[in-house]
N, C-alpha and C positions, 0 to 999 in steps of 0.2 A: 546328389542322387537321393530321392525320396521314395521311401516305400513307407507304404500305412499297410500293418499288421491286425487282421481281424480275431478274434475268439467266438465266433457267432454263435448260435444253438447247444452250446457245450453249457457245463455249471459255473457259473461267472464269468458272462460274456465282456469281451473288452475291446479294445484299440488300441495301437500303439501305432510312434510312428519313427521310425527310421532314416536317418539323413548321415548319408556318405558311412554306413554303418555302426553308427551309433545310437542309441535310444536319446530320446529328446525327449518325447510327451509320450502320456500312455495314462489311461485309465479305467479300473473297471465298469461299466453301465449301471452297477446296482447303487454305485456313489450317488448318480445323478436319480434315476429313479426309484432310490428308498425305498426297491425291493429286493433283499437281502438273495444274494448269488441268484440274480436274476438270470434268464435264457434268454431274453429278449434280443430283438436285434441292437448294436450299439451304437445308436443313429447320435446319443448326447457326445460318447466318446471320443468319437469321431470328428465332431464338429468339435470339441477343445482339443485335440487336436491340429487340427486342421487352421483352427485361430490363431494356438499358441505359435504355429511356424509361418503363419501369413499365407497360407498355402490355397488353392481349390483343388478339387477332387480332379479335374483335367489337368494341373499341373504335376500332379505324381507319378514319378517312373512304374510304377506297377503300384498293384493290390494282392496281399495275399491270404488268404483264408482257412484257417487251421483244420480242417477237413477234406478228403481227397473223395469224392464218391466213385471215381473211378479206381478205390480200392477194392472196389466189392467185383471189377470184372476178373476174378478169378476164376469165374465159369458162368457160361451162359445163363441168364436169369429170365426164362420164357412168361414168364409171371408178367416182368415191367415188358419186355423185349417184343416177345411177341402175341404173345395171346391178348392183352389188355393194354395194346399201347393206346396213348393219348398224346393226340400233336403235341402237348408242352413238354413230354417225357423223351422228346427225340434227339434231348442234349444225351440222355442216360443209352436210348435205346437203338441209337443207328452207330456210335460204336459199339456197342457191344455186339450188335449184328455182324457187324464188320470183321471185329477179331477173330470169330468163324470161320471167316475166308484166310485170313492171316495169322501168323504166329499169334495165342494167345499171352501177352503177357500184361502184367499187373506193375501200373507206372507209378513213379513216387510223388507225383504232382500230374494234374491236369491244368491244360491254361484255357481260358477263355478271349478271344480277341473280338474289338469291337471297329466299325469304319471309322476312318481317318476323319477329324476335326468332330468326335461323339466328345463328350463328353468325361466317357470314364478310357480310363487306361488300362492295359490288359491285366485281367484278372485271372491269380496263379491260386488252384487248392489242392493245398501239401499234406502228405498224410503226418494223420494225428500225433505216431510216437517220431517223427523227424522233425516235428515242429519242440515237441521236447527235447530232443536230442541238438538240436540248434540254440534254441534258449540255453543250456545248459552248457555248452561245447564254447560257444561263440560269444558269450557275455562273462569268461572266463580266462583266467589271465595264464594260461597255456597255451603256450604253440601245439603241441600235440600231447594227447591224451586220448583213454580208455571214456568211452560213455555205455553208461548205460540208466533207461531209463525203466518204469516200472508204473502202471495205475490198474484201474480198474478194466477198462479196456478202448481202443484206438477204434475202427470201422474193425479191421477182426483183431490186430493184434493187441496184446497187453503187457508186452516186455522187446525191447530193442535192445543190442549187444551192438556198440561200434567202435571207428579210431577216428577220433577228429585230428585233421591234418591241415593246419593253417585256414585256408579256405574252402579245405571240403572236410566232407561227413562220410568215412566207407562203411557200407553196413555187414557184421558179419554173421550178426543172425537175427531173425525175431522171432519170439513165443506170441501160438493164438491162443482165441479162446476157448475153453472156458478154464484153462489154467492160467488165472491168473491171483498177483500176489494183492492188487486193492480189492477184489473179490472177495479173496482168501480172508482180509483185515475186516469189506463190511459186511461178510455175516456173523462173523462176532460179535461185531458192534449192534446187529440188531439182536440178536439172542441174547443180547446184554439189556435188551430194552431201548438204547440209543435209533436214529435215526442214521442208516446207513448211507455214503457218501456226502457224509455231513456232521457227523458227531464224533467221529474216528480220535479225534484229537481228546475227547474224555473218556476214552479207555485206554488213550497211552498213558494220562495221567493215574487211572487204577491202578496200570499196569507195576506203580513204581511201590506199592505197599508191600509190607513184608509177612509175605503168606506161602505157608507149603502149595506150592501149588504143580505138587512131579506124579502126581496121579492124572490131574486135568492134562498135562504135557503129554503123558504117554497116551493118552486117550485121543488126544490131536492127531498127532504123531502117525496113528494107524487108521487117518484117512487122506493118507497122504504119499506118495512116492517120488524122494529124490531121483533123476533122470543124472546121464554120464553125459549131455551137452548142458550142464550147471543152471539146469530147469526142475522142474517139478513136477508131477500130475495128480489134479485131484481127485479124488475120488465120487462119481457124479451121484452115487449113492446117499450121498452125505450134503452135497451142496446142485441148488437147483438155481441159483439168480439166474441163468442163460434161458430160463422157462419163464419169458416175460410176463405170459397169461395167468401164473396162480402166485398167489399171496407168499412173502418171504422168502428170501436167501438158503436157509438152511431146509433139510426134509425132518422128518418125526424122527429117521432112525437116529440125525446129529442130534437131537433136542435129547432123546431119551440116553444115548451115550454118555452123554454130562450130565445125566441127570440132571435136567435142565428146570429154573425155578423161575418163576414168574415173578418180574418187578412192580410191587403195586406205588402207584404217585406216592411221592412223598414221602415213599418209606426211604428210614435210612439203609444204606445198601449191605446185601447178606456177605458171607465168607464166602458162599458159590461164585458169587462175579468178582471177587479180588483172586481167587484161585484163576476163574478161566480167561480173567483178561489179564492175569500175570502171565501163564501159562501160553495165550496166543500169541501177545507182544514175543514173549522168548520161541517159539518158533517161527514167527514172521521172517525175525532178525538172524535165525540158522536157513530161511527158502535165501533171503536177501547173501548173506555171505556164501553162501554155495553158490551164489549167480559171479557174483564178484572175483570168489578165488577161481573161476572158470576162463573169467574175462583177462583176467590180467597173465592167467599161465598161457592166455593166445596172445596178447598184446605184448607181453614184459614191459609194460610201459609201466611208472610209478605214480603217473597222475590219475587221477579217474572223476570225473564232472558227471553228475547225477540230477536226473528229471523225472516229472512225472510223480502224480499225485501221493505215492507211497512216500516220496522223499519227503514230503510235509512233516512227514515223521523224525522229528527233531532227537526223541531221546536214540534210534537209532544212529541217526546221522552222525552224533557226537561219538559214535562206539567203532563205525569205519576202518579207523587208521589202525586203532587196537586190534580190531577183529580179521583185518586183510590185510596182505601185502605190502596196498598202499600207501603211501609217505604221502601224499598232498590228495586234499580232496576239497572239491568247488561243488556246492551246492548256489544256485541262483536266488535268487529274492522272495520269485515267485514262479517252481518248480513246478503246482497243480493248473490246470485248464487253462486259469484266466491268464497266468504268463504265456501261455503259445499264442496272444497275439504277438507279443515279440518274439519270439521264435519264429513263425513262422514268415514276419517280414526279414530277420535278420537271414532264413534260410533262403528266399528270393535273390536277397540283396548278395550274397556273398558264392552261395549255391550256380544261381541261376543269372544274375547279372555283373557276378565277375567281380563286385565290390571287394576292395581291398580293409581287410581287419582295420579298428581302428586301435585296442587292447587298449582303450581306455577307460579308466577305474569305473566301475560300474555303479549306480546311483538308483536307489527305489524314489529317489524325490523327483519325480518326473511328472506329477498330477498339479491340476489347477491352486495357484497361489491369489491372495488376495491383499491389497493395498490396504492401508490403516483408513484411508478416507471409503473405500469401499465396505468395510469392518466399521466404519463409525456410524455409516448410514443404516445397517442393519440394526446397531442398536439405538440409534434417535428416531427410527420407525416405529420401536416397538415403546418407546419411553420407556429405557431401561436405565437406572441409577446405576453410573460407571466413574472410576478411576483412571487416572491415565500415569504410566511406571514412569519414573524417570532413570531408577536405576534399574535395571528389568532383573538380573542373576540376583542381586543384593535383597530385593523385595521379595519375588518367589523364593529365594533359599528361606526368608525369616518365614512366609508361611509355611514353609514344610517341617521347619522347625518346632511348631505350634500342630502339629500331627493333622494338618490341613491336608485334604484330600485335593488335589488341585485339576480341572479338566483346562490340555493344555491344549494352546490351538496356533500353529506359528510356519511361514513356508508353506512351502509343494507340498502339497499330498502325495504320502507314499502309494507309491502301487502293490497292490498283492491282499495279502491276509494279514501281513502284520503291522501291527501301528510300531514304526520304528522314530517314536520322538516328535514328529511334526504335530501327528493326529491322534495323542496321546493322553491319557490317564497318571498322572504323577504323584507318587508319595515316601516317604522315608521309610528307605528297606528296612529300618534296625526296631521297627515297633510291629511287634506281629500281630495286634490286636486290629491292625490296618487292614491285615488281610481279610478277616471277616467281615471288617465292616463292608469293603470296596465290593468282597461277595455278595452281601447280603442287599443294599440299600440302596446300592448302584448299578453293579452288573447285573444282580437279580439270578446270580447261577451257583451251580453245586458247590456245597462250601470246602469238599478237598482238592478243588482246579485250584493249583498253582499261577504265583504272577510272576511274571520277567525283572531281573535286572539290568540295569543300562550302567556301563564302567568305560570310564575314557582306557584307548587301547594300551598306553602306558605303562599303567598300573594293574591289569588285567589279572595277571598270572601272580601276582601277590595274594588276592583271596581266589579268585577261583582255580582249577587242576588245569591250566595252560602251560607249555611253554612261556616264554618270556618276548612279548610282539605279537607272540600271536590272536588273529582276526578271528572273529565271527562277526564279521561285519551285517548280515540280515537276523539275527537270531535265530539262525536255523540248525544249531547243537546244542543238547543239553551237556551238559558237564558235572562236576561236580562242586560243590565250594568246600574249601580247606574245613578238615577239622576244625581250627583253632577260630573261625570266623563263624559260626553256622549259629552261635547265639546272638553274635550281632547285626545279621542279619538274614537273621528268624523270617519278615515277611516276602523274602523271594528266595527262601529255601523250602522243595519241597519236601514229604516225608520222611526220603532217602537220601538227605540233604542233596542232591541235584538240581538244577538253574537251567531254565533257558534261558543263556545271557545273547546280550546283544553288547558287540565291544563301539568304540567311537570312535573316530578320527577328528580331527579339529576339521581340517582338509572338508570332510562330511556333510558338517553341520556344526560351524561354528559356536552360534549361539548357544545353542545345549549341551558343548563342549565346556562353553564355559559358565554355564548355570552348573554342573556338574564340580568344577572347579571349587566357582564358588560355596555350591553346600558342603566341600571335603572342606573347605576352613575352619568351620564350624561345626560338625558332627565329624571329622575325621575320615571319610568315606567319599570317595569321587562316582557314588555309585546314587542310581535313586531305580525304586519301583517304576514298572512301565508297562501297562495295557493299553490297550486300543480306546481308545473314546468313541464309546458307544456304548447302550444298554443292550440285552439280550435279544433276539431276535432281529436287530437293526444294522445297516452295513456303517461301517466308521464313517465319520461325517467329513462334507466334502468343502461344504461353504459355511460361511459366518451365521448364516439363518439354521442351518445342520443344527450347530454347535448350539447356537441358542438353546433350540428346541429341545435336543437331548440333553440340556444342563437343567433348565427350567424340569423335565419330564421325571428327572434322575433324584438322588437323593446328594448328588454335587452339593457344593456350597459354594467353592468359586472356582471362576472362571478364567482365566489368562488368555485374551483372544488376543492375537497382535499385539501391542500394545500397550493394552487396556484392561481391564479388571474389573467384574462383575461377579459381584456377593450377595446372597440371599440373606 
């Protein structure tokens, strides 16, 4: 059974595709068209895709598309309905007429079906937080568990409460708008000066300085009211984003409450923004556990699998188990938008066509790979002076050794936001003079954004604050690294010495399993630096011409395509 999973008009539109319940291929649109969290339809996606399985679009058991607009029939809408219909509007407007006459209720999918020997097969669109609530539930190695998911906002809602039960999803409640908690996140982030639904991730990184910041907190705090169904209400006095038509998130009265200070370019940043994006981060994380300890005193269940854009939010994620109930917690790869193309095909698949789980080990390497002979012709196109490894771990460990900054390019491309290894940036965590460089000359971004370490799973819990085995298989928890480690590796420790680590399995990803190996020979450490390959502004690169381009573009010096090795 085949289902291809759509993200279409959403932030980071994608494709994925689904066989007998398992993800196989999947990629975001902005990879192929090098426009960074594109909206676009994902026509490239799809088509690798659709290659990778040998498939056509009429051989697919269904289609499903991560948006339901028959959410919006919760009451008549005389606007589209009847006063201004338009023959193309009569998918929207002759049900909704209809529900009139009949019980009105609000469905969790609408399908579309076409005549027999068409082309496409029936097209199903899921609403938005059940496509995270599936990604999350379904690509998770629970039989049953508590979900909940959380972003900015679905067609109305912006928070789901449920119990995933093998092959279903019960829902027991959802939060609409305009309370909601990725709302609540990007108007900070733009009164921080940031780009909101997009920069959220460098003010969790403020957030980790250490600044009084219990005057900012209590001034949050009173525009705000915790609710007895483990929700929240904003205060609309304070926050306007549901006011599409006028400029900014927040109103004057929030700006003048904080005393709010304007960030000019360049400047280095005041004590006002390490106060209030300490101070927000720490109430986001008391909206978030007062949702949690709600969910699980209805569930008593001790798993709990989490979606939706708020989860991106890693230095939370890692706080979880501490701060709730919960003994086990599943965060997915890719939690924000672009993962509910898989979601929303795995919710078709299992939901709506009965597919049985497959609960096997879940994998971000699911994106387009490429052959050495396909990697060689891009670079004898370009006449570019290249090496060829013969021992590949042996050779890149001695450049890392040599404080070589390394862009790495090897396998599938991971899917989501994070370069986990394949589509990566590599360097030796224990020299911190690393970290400014890779900031300044390469990524081109704020010089106190932290970088990831990568540790085989093994060894994990020796430097960083783990358990002993235990996973963060997508980097999706900060943590902490040991006292006793945090000067040796100074460049993926942040301020408060905290790591978003990313652990390994061999199982994973062999190869850089044992490049990992091999640099612990030699430096003593089975750990190395790990960012996305890509310069600022640009989506991580997808093909051998990508990688070129952005090594050439960058302040790089070498390059590890497949293979092969290309130095400036």
């Amino acid at each position: 059974m085949h289902v291809l999973g759509l993200n279409d008009g959403e932030y980071n539109s994608s494709a994925a595709l689904i066989r007998n319940g398992t993800v196989v291929a999947g990629a975001p649109e902005e990879r192929f068209s090098r426009i960074k969290r594109t909206k676009q339809f994902p026509k490239s996606s799809i088509e690798y895709c659709l290659s990778k399985c040998d498939l056509k679009l009429s051989e697919l058991d269904a289609i499903a598309q991560a948006w339901n607009p028959g959410a919006h029939w919760t009451q008549f809408n005389p606007f589209i309905s009847s006063n201004r219909v338009k023959r193309e509007e009569y998918l929207y407007s002759v049900p909704d007429n209809l529900l009139n006459i009949g019980k009105r209720r609000v469905p969790s999918y609408t399908s579309m079906s076409f005549p027999k020997g068409y082309e496409l097969p029936e097209l199903f669109f899921v609403n938005h937080h059940l496509c995270h609530a599936a990604n999350a539930f379904y690509s998770s190695p629970f039989e049953n568990a508590a979900i909940f998911t959380a972003d900015w906002r679905g067609e109305t809602e912006s928070a789901f409460f449920g119990v995933g039960k093998e092959k279903s999803i019960e829902k027991l409640s959802s939060k609409l708008l305009p309370n909601s908690l990725g709302l609540f996140y990007a108007t900070y982030t733009q009164i921080l000066g940031y780009k909101p639904d997009n920069d959220e991730w460098k003010v969790m990184a403020l957030s980790a300085f250490e600044v009084d910041s219990r005057v900012e907190e209590k001034l949050i705090r009173e525009t705000i009211r915790f609710t007895e169904d483990g929700w929240f209400e904003l205060d609309q006095s304070y926050y306007k984003g549901m006011i599409t038509d006028q400029p900014n998130l927040y109103t004057e009265k929030l700006f003048n409450l904080l005393q709010g200070s304007t960030k000019l370019k360049g400047e280095e940043f005041t004590e006002w923004q390490y106060k209030v994006a300490k101070a927000m981060q720490t109430v986001a994380e008391d909206l978030a556990v007062h949702a949690l300890k709600w969910i699980h005193n209805k569930t008593k269940l001790n798993s709990i699998t989490l979606g939706g854009g708020f989860f991106m939010n890693s230095v939370f994620n890692g706080k979880v188990k501490e701060k709730t109930p919960f003994t086990q917690v599943y965060v997915p790869f890719a939690p924000a938008d672009v993962g509910n193309s898989i979601g929303s095909a795995l919710y078709v698949s299992h939901e709506i066509l009965g597919q049985e789980r497959s609960y096997s080990r879940p994998s971000s390497y699911i994106g387009p790979s490429y052959s050495d002979n396909e990697i060689l012709n891009s670079i004898l196109r370009r006449k570019i002076p290249y090496s060829k490894l013969i021992n590949p771990e042996k050779e890149i460990t001695q450049l890392l050794l040599k404080d070589q900054i390394i862009a790495y390019f090897d396998g599938q491309m991971e899917f989501g936001e994070r370069a986990l290894g394949n589509r990566s940036i590599l360097a030796d965590p224990r020299n911190k003079s690393i970290k400014d460089k890779i900031n300044s000359i390469i990524k081109y971004r704020e010089s106190y954004r932290p970088f990831a370490p990568i540790c085989i799973v093994e060894d994990a819990s020796k430097y960083f604050q783990l358990t002993e085995h235990e996973e963060i298989q997508f980097m999706e928890k900060v943590i902490k690294i040991k006292e006793n480690y945090k000067n040796s590796l100074a460049a993926v420790s942040h301020v408060d010495l905290s790591a978003r680590l990313q652990t390994l399995s061999k199982s994973d990803n062999p190869r850089l399993y044992n490049l990992l190996l091999e640099f612990e020979k030699y430096s003593g450490f089975p750990i190395l630096l790990n960012t996305s390959f890509n310069i600022n502004g640009e989506p991580i690169v997808c093909s051998p011409d990508d990688a070129l381009n952005t090594f050439f573009n960058s302040g790089l010096e070498t390059l590890v395509i497949g293979n092969f090795v290309i130095k400036k």
